[in-house]
C-alpha positions in Angstrom: -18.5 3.3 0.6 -15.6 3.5 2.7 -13.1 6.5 2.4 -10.2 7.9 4.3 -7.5 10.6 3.9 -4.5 11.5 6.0 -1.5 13.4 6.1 1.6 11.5 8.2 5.1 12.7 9.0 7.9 10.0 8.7 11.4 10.2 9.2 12.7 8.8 6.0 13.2 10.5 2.8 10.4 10.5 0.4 12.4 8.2 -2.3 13.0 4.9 0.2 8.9 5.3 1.3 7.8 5.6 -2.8 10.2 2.5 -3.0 8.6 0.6 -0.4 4.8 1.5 -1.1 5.9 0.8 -4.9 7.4 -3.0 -4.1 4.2 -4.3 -4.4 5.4 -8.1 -4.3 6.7 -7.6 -0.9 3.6 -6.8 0.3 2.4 -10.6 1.5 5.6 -10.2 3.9 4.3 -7.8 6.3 0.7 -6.5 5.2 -1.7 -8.1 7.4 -4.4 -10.4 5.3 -2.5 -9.7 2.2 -1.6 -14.0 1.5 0.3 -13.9 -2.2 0.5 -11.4 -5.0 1.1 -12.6 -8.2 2.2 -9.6 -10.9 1.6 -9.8 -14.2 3.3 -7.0 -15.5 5.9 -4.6 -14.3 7.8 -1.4 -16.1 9.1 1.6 -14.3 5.9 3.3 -14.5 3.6 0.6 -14.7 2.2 -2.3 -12.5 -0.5 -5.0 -13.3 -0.4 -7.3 -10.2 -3.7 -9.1 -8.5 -3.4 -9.8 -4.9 -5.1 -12.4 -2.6 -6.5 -11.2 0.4 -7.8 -13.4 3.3 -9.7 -12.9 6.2 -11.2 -15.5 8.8 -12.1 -18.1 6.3 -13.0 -15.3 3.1 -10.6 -15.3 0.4 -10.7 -12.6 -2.5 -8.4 -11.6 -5.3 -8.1 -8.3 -6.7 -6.8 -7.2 -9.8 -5.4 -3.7 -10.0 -3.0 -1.5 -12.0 -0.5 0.7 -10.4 0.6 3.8 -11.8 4.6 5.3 -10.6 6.0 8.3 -10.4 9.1 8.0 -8.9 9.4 9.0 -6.2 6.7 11.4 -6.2 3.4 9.3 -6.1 2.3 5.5 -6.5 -1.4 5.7 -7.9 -3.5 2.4 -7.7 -6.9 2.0 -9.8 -9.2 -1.2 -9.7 -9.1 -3.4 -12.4 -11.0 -7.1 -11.4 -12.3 -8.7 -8.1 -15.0 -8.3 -5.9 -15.1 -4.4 -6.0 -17.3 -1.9 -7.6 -14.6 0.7 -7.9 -11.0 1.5 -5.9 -9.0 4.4 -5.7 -5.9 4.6 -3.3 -3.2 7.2 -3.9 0.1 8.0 -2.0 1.6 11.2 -2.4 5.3 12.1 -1.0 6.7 15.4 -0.6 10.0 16.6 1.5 8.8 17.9 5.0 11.7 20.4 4.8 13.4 18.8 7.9 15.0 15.7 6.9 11.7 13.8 6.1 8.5 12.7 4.0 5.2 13.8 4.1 2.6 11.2 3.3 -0.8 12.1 1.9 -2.7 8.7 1.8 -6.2 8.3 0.3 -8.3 5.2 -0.1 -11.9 4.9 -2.0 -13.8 1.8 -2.7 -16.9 0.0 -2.6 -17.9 -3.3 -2.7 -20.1 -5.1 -5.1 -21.5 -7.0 -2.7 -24.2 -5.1 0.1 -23.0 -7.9 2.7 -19.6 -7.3 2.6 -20.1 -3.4 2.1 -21.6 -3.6 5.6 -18.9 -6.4 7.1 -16.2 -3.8 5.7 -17.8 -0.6 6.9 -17.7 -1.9 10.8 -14.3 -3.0 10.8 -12.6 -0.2 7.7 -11.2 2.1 10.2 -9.7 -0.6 12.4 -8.3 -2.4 9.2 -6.9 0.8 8.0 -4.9 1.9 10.9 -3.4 -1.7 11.2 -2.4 -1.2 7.6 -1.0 2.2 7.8 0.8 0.6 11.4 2.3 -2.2 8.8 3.8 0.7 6.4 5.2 2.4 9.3 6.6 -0.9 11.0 7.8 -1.8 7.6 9.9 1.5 7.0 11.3 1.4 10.7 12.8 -2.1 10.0 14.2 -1.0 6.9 15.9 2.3 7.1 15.8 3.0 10.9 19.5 3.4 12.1 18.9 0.6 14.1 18.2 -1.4 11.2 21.4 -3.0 10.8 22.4 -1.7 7.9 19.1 -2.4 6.1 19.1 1.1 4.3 20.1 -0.3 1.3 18.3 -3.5 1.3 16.9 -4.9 -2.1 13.2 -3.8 -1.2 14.8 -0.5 -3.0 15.7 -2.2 -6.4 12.5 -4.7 -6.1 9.7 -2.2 -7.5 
C-alpha cells in the first residue's frame, strides 16, 4: 500500500495554500488525471465531493469527505470507489519567515491486487507530478508576477 510524507517550504502564507488545497472543484483545472469533480455537499468545515480520475484509457471515481480547518489543515478520508482505504492530510504552519510550512501525507490501498501493483511502480512518479501541480498552481496565483492574481476567486471558492 502506497505511503508518503513530506515537509515543503513555500513562499506563501499558510491561509492562500489551505484555500487552494481546500478548492477542491478547481482541482480538474490543473491536477494532472483529475477529469471532473462533481461535489455534493459543501459547508465551511465540511466537503463531500467524488472526483473522476483518468489515466491512459482507465477511468475511476472516488468518493471522499473532506474535513477543514481553516486555515490550519484540510483532512481527506475515503468514502466510495475503487479503494480499500485513503488517508491524505495537509497540515500548514507559519515558517517564521514570511511563509508556509507544508506537512503532506498520503495513505491508500487499492481493492484491486492489479492496480495495487500498476500504482506501486508509478506512485512516486505520480506524486511528485502532483505535488509539482500544487506548487505550479500557487506560483500562478499569488506569485508577484502573477498579475494581480493574489486575490483571485480560488480564495472565496472553497
Amino acid at each position: 500500500m502506497p505511503r508518503h510524507n513530506e515537509t515543503r517550504r513555500l513562499p506563501y502564507s499558510p491561509t492562500q495554500m489551505y484555500d487552494l488545497v481546500a478548492d477542491v472543484a478547481s482541482y480538474p483545472e490543473f491536477l494532472p488525471w483529475v477529469t471532473a469533480i462533481r461535489v455534493r455537499s459543501q459547508s465551511e468545515t465540511e466537503m463531500v465531493a467524488d472526483m473522476v480520475v483518468g489515466f491512459k484509457g482507465l477511468r475511476e471515481t472516488f468518493t471522499s469527505r473532506v474535513v477543514k480547518r481553516r486555515p490550519e489543515s484540510v483532512h481527506v478520508d475515503y468514502v466510495d470507489g475503487p479503494l480499500r482505504h485513503l488517508s491524505n492530510d495537509w497540515q500548514f504552519r507559519p515558517d517564521g519567515e514570511g511563509g508556509v510550512l507544508i506537512d503532506f501525507s498520503v495513505d491508500f490501498a487499492f481493492k484491486s491486487r492489479m492496480f495495487e501493483m500498476l500504482a506501486g511502480q508509478v506512485f512516486d512518479r505520480a506524486l511528485r507530478k502532483m505535488i509539482g501541480a500544487f506548487e505550479e498552481r500557487a506560483a500562478a496565483l499569488y506569485s508577484p508576477s502573477a498579475s494581480g492574481n493574489s486575490n483571485s476567486s480560488a480564495h472565496s471558492a472553497a
